[in-house]
C-alpha positions, 0 to 999 in steps of 0.5 A, spaced: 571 327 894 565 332 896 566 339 895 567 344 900 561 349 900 560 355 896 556 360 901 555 357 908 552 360 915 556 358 922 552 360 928 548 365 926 543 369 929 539 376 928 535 380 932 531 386 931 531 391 936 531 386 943 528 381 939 531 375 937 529 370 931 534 366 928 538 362 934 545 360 931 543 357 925 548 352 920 547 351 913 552 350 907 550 350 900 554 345 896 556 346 888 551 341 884 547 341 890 539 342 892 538 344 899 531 345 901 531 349 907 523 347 909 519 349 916 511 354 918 511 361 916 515 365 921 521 358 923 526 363 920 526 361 912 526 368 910 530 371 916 536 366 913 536 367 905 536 374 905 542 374 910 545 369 905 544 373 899 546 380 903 539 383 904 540 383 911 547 382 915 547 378 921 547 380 928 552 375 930 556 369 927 559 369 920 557 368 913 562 364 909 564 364 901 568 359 899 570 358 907 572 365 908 569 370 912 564 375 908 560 381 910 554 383 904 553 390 905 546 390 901 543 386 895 549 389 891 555 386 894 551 379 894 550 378 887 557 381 885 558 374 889 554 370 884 548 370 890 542 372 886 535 370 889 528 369 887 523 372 890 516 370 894 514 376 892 514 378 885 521 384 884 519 387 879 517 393 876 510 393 873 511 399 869 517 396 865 517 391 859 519 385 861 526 386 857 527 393 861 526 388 869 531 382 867 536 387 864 534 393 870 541 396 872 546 391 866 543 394 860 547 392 855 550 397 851 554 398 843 558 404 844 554 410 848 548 407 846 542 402 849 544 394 845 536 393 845 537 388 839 540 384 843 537 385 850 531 383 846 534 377 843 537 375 850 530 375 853 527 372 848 533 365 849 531 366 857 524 366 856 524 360 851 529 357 857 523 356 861 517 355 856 514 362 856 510 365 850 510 372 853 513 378 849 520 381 851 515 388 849 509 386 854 509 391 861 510 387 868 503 389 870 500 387 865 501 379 866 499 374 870 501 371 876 504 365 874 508 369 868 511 374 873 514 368 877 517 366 870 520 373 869 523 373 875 526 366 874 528 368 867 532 374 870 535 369 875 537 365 869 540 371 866 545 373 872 549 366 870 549 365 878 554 360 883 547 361 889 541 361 887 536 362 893 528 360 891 524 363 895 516 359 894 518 359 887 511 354 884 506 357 889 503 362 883 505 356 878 501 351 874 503 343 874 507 344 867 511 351 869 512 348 875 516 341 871 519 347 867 523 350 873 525 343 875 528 342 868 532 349 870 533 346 877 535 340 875 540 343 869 543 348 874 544 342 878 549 339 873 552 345 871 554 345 879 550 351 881 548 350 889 541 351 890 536 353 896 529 352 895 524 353 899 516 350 898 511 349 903 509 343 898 513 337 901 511 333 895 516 338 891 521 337 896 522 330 896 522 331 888 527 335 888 531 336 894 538 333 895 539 335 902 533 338 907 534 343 913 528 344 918 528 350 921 523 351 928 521 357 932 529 361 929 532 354 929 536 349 926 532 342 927 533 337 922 538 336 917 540 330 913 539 327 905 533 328 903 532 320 902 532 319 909 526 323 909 518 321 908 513 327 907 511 326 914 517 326 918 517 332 914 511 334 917 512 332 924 519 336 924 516 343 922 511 343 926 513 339 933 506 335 932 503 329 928 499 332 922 498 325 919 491 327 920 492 334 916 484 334 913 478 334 918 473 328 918 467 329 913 462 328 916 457 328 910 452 333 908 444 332 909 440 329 904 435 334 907 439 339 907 436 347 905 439 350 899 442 356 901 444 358 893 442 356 887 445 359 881 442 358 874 444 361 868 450 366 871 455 368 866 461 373 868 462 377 860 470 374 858 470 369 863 464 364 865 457 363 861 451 358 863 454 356 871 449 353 874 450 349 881 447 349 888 450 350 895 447 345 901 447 349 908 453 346 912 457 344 905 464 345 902 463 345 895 470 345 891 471 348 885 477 346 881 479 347 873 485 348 870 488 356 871 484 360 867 478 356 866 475 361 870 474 359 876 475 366 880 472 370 876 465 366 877 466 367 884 468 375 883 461 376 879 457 371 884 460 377 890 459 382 886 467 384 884 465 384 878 460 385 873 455 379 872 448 376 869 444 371 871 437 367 869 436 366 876 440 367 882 437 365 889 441 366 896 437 363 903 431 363 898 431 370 895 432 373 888 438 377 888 443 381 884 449 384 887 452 390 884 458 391 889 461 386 894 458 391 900 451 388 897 453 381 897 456 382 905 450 384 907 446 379 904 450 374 908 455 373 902 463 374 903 469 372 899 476 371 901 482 373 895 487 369 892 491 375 893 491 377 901 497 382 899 494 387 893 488 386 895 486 383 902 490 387 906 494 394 907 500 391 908 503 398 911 498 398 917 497 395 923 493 388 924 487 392 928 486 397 922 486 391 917 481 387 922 476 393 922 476 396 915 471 392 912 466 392 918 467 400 921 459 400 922 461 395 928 465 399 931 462 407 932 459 412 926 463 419 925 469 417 931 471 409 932 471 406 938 477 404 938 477 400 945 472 395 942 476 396 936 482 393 941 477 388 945 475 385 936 483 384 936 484 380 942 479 376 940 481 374 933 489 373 936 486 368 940 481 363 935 485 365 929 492 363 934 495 370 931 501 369 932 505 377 931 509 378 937 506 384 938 499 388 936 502 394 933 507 390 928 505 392 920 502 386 917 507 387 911 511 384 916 508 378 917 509 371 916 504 368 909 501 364 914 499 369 919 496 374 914 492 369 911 489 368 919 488 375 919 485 375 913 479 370 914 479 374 922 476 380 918 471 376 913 469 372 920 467 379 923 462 381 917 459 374 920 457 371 914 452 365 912 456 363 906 464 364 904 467 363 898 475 362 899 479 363 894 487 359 894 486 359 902 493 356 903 497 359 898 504 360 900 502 357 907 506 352 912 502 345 913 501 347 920 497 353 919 495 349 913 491 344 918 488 350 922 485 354 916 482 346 914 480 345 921 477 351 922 472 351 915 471 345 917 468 347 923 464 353 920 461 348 915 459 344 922 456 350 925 451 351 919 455 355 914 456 355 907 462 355 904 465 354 896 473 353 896 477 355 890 483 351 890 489 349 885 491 344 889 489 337 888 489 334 894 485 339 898 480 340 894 479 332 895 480 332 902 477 337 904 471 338 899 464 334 900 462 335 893 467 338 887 465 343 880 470 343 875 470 348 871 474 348 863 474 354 859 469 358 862 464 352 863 462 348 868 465 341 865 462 337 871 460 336 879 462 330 882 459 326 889 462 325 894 463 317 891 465 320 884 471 323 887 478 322 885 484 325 882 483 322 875 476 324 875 478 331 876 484 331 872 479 328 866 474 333 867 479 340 867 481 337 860 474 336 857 475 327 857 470 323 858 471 315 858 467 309 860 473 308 866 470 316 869 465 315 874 458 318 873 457 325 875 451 330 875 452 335 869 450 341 871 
């Protein structure tokens, strides 16, 4: 007999203000059971577990625990429930040791006085849980991403919960954290914890998912076992469309083509030595490696975001050096960040003045037009298909997917020649991820010059025309467009070479 729901949603909608967003969603999450609750940036994913787990109430409906109605105050009356959720975005305290964040507000005590001994050897038992070598003393603010997300997930581990919601939990993760987690998913599985996990990743969710709910505009689309559900029935339920063809055609780069950057000998100090490589107008060069290869840091000495030396670095046929990123953009050289929420955007204010920062000088000197501010605005909304239900909506409140439109509208407006895209898709739905495809597509078509930066296998083969794997700091190879393959990648980020792996210019 299949057991009742532990926490379930029945009829529930919530609105801000005149504004409706949920539309009477059902969902129930049963014990022993993975639930993927999957659908585009701002579908309601987020609206629905922070309802689940006492965050926000609902406008109308009921929450039900264990088949009784329940009202959820605040984050605090969820987890004494036994809901706890891990965050999209990182809950953590940056200046607190990671011992201090996963027993922040349940410190263990002996007598009147902190158990430090012990909170030191419970964190070190979750952190060995997922396979993670940092030290309990190390402050948050100090770790990577990936090892923050871990952190988040060791504390979830540590609240022993009957719900666990993961919100986005592998978007910052390599390949091996991520088969870690599902380790942990599938363990919590068999000891009978219900589990909401959402990922923009479909591949995961076929992986992990038991049961699978679509949700489109506010609403309940789809629901049924995961086994009755391809990747593309996923697809085409979240976005209403076929995105069977999610990457633009290439059309090849010509052999005559002009060089637009030529780079010999650059070396970022800590992180990349000796990279040397060239970029074709109308190119998309891919550049792939493992996390930590240096991959980013290259590009951010390249753009001036961090200090850098080179033999030789030529850009539309000039010498140039770039101290600043403000010299690179106006030399016709712009980078997009990983991180569009610490450091792409101002999250507590508005789209117009996110839009203009970077570009001020367009639009008045001492007093700033603000009319042509609005008309810059109107303009990004429509190419970049914003969609923000109002102009003055803080971007903080923004789905990832729209954030990353705005973001790429700000670039665009410094009018650059070459673009360096860094994760252009993290965190993003695959309907938006097919926009943000076909519009660097478009601008390589149009003459532009562009070097994407991606973790993700697929992307980099489907959308670049040719790839440089980078290994420890080091290009390790570039592959043409008849080299590339999955394997051919794989091999080169671990430093393999076998007679099986194609033949590849060595830069």
């Amino acid at each position: 007999m299949t057991a009742g729901p532990v926490i379930a949603l029945k009829g529930v909608s919530k609105s801000f203000g005149p504004i409706e967003v949920l539309h009477g969603v059902d969902l129930a999450l049963r014990p022993g059971t993975v639930h993927a609750l999957i659908g585009e940036n701002g579908a309601g994913k987020s609206t629905t577990m922070k309802i689940l787990a006492g965050y926000q109430p609902a406008s109308s409906g009921e929450v039900l625990l264990d088949g009784q109605p329940a009202q959820f105050t605040s984050l605090h009356d969820g987890e004494l429930a036994g809901i706890v959720m891990i965050h999209q975005e990182f809950n953590l305290a940056e200046q607190l040791t990671v011992e201090q964040n996963i027993f922040l507000g349940r410190e263990l005590t002996r007598g009147l006085l902190l158990d430090k001994a012990e909170m030191r050897r419970k964190t070190r038992a979750y952190l060995d849980r997922v396979e993670c070598d940092i030290s309990p003393d190390a402050l948050v603010s100090s770790l990577s991403n990936s090892d923050k997300q871990m952190v988040e997930i060791a504390k979830a581990l540590s609240r022993d919960a009957r719900v666990l919601i993961m919100d986005e939990p592998t978007a910052v993760l390599t390949t091996r954290e991520t088969e870690v987690l599902f380790k942990q998913v599938d363990a919590l599985r068999s000891a009978g914890t219900a589990i909401l996990f959402t990922s923009h990743k479909l591949d995961e969710v076929a992986y992990i998912a038991d049961e699978i709910t679509v949700m489109r505009d506010g609403a309940v689309v789809q629901f049924g076992p995961a086994s009755d559900s391809s990747e593309d029935a996923m697809a085409t339920a979240m976005v209403g469309r076929d995105v069977s063809d999610l990457y633009p055609e290439k059309p090849g780069v010509a052999p005559d083509a002009p060089v637009v950057l030529r780079v010999d000998g650059l070396e970022v100090p800590g992180f990349a030595k000796n990279v040397s490589f060239s970029l074709q107008q109308g190119e998309i060069l891919g550049l792939g490696g493992l996390i930590g290869s240096g991959r980013t840091e290259l590009m951010e000495g390249l753009a001036g975001l961090r200090p850098a030396r080179a033999e030789s670095l030529h850009l539309f046929g000039q010498p140039v050096v770039f101290k600043t990123p403000g010299a690179a953009q106006r030399a016709g050289l712009c980078y997009l960040t990983e991180d569009r929420k610490l450091r792409g955007l101002l999250l507590e204010r508005g789209m117009r003045e996110n839009l203009t920062l970077q570009t001020l000088h367009k639009f008045g000197g001492f007093l700033i037009n603000r009319t042509a501010e609005e008309a810059a605005l109107t303009r990004a909304i429509e190419e970049f298909d914003i969609r923000a239900g109002r102009r003055d909506v803080r971007v903080g409140n923004m789905s990832g997917g729209n954030q990353q439109k705005l973001l790429l509208a700000k670039v665009m407006l410094s009018e650059p020649r070459l673009l360096i895209v860094d994760e252009p898709t993290r965190g993003i739905d695959i309907g938006t991820k097919q926009q943000i495809y076909a519009f660097l597509r478009g601008l390589a078509d149009a003459g532009h010059s562009i070097i994407v930066i991606t973790s993700e296998m697929p992307e980099l083969i489907g959308l670049a025309d040719r790839i440089m794997v980078m290994r420890q700091g080091a290009v390790s190879g570039i592959l043409q467009p008849g080299e590339i393959s999955e394997d051919a990648i794989v091999r080169l980020s671990m430093g393999l070479r076998a007679e099986t792996t194609p033949t590849f210019e060595v830069a």
